[in-house]
N, C-alpha and C positions, 0 to 999 in steps of 0.2 A: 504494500500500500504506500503511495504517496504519500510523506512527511508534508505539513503545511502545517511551518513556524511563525505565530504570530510573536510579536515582542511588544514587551512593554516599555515605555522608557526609551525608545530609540533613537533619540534626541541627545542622551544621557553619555558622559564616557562607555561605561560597558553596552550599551545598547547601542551606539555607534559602534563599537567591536567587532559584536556579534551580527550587524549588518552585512559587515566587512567579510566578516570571516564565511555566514551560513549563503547570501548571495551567491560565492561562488562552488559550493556541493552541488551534485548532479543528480538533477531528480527530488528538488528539495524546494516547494512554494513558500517566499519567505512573505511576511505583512508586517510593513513596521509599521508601528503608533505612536503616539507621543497628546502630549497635551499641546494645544498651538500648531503651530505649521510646520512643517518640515523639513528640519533642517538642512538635511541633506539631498534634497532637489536638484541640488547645481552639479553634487557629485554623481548621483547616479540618478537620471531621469529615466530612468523603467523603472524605477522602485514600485511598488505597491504600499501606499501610505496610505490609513485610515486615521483620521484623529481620534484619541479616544483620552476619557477624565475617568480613569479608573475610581475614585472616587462618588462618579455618579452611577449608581447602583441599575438606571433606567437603559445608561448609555452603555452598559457591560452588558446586557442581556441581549442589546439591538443587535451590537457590533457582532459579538461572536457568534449568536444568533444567523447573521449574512454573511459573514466570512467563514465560519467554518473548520476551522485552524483544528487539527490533531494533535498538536504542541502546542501551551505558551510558556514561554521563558520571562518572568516577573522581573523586571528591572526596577521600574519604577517606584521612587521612594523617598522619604525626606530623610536625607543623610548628614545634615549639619547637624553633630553632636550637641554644640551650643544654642542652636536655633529649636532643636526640640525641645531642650532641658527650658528657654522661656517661654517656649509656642507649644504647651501641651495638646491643646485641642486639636489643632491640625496635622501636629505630627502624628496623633491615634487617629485621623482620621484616614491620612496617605498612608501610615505604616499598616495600621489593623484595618480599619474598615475597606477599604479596598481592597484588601485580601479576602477578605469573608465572600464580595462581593463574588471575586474571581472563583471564589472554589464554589461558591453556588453555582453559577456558571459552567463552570470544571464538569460537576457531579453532574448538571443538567445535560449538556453533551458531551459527555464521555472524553473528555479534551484529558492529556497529560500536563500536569502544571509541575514545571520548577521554580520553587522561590529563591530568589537569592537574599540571604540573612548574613550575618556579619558575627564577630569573635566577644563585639561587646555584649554579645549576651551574657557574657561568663564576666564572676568577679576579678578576674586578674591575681589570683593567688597563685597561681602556676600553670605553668604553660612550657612546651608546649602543649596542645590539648586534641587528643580523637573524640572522634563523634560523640563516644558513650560519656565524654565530661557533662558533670550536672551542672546546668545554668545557673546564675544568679547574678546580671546582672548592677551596675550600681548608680546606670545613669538611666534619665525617660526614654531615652533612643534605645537602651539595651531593651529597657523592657517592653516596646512597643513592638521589637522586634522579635522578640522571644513569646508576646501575645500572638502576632501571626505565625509566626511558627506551629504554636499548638494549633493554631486556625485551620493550617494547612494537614498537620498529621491526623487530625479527627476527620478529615474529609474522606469520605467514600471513593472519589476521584484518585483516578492515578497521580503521585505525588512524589517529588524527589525537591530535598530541601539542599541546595549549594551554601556554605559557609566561606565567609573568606576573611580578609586583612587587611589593611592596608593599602588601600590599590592607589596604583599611580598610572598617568599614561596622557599622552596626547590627544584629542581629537578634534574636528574643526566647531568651528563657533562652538570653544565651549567654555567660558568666565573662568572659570576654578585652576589655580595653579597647583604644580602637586612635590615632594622632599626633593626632587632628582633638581627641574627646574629654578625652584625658589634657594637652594644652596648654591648651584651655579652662577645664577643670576647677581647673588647675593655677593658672593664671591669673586665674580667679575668689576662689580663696582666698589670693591674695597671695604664691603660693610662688614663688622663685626658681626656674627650671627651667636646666640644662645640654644641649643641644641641639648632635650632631654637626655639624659643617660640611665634613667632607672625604670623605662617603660622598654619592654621587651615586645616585638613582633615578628610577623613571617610575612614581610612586605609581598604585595602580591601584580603584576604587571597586567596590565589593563587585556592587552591578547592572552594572555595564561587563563584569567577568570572567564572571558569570551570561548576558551578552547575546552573549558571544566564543564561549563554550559553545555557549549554543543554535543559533546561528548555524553552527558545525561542525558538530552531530549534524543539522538542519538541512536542511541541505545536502551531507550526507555528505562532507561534507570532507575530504581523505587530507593527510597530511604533518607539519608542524610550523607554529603560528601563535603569533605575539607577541600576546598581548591586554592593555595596560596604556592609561594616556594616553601623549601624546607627551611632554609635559612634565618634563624633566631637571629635578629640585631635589634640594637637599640637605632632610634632616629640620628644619637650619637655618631654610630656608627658608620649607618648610612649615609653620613654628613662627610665623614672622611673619607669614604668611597667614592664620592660625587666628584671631592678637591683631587682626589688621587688622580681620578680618569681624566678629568678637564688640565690635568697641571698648576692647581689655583693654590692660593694660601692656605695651609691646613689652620695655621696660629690665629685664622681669624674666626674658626670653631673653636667656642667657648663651652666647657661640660656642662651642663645645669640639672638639676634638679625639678621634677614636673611641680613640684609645691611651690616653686619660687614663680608661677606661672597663674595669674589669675583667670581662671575660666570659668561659666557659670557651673558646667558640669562636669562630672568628675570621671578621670576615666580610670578602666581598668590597669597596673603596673605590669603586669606579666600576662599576653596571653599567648597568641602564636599556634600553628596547627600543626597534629601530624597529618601527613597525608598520603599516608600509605593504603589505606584503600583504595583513593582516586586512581593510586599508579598503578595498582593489581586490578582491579576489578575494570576501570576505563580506558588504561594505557595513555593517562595525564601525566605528561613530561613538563614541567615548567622552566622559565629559564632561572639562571641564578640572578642575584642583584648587579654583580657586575655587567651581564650580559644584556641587560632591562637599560642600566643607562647609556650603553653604547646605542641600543634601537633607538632610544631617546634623542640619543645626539642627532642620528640617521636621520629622524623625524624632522629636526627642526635644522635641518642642513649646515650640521653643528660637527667640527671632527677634534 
């Protein structure tokens, strides 16, 4: 049977990715969405765009309803840490209720749903972490997103929940800068940069989490999978990897402390994934961090 993957978020870094990446499989109807128009128009003008406001519970039922789709890959989501922890309302409502919306949907036509969910679910007490780690989030983003999670496993519908980290990555018209750029950058104009050293992750490169995706809807994959690298660093860390590749000032990376950093919300210190079942059960390769900023450099015709 013809795969037909609709996305959500495709406007979004990883759902421009996943554009990227599923577009060109053979044999494979792709439907990107987004809320607003579409961004990527200019790039590929045979796309298949639908607009859709996952949040509107009427406009979920229409859409998939006349599309169709045998996959949807859930992008879509409010990911400012900070901007959830003072915007409750509407982060429950893009993070939870728009999932409810989708797996009603799901269940109603037999559609495969991946959610993609994030590491803050977990407190940060250690890490690295496989699926079977028990949640407990410590900020509203963690637990908004650890409420559609459960949204998603109680569903009747076929269900694969993707975890990840840290993601970084290029894509076009997209406002958000991400650690490879913003220490480059930083570091090319002589700025001193303060750079945590006691929060631990498994940074994750915007085509790796795109390649995690496709590899679940795929393969119809059921369950929960870690998709990040293997790679524990600290932002620290990642900050002198950045200076190393570019040849820039390491001494203008200063160690700090996440406490000495005012933020409304608080994240987890340690978390970070294994991901060894992605590599055995999907044949998920990712790159490592050094290899993620050379694509980077590639990207923005940077050597």
């Amino acid at each position: 049977m013809t795969k037909r993957i609709l996305i959500t978020g495709s406007n979004g870094l990883l759902g421009q990715k996943l554009v990227e990446l599923i577009r060109q499989q053979p044999g494979v109807e792709l439907i990107a969405s987004s809320r607003g128009t579409n961004k990527l128009a200019a790039l590929y003008p045979d796309l298949h765009f639908v607009p859709l406001d996952v949040t509107d519970r009427a406009q979920v039922q229409s859409v998939l309803a006349a599309e169709r789709p045998t996959h949807i890959v859930h992008t879509a989501a409010m990911t400012n840490v900070d901007e959830c922890e003072l915007n409750q309302e509407p982060c429950w409502l893009q993070n939870v209720t728009a999932v409810e919306h989708l797996v009603e949907a799901c269940e109603q036509l037999s559609i495969h749903l991946t959610h993609v969910s994030t590491d803050f679910i977990f407190s940060g007490e250690q890490g690295p972490l496989s699926e079977e780690a028990v949640p407990g989030p410590v900020n509203f983003y963690g637990e908004s997103k650890l409420a559609a999670e459960r949204a998603v496993q109680a569903s009747t519908a076929q269900w694969a929940i993707v975890r990840t980290v840290l993601v970084y990555g290029i894509a076009h018209d997209y406002g958000r800068t991400n650690i490879v750029l913003w220490v480059r950058d930083s570091l090319r104009a002589g700025k001193q940069i303060n750079v945590v050293d006691d929060q631990f992750r498994t940074p994750t490169l915007a085509e790796d989490l795109a390649q995690g995706c496709w590899l679940v809807a795929k393969n119809d994959a059921a369950g929960i999978y870690n998709i990040s690298s293997s790679e524990l660093l600290t932002p620290y860390q990642m900050a002198l990897q950045v200076a190393e590749y570019f040849e820039l000032d390491k001494d203008l990376i200063v160690k700090a402390d996440g406490s000495t950093f005012s933020q409304p919300a608080k994240r987890p210190l340690r978390t970070g994934f294994i991901i060894t079942k992605a590599q055995q059960h999907l044949g998920y390769h990712p790159h490592t961090f050094e290899q993620g900023i050379a694509l980077l450099a590639q990207q923005t015709d940077v050597s």
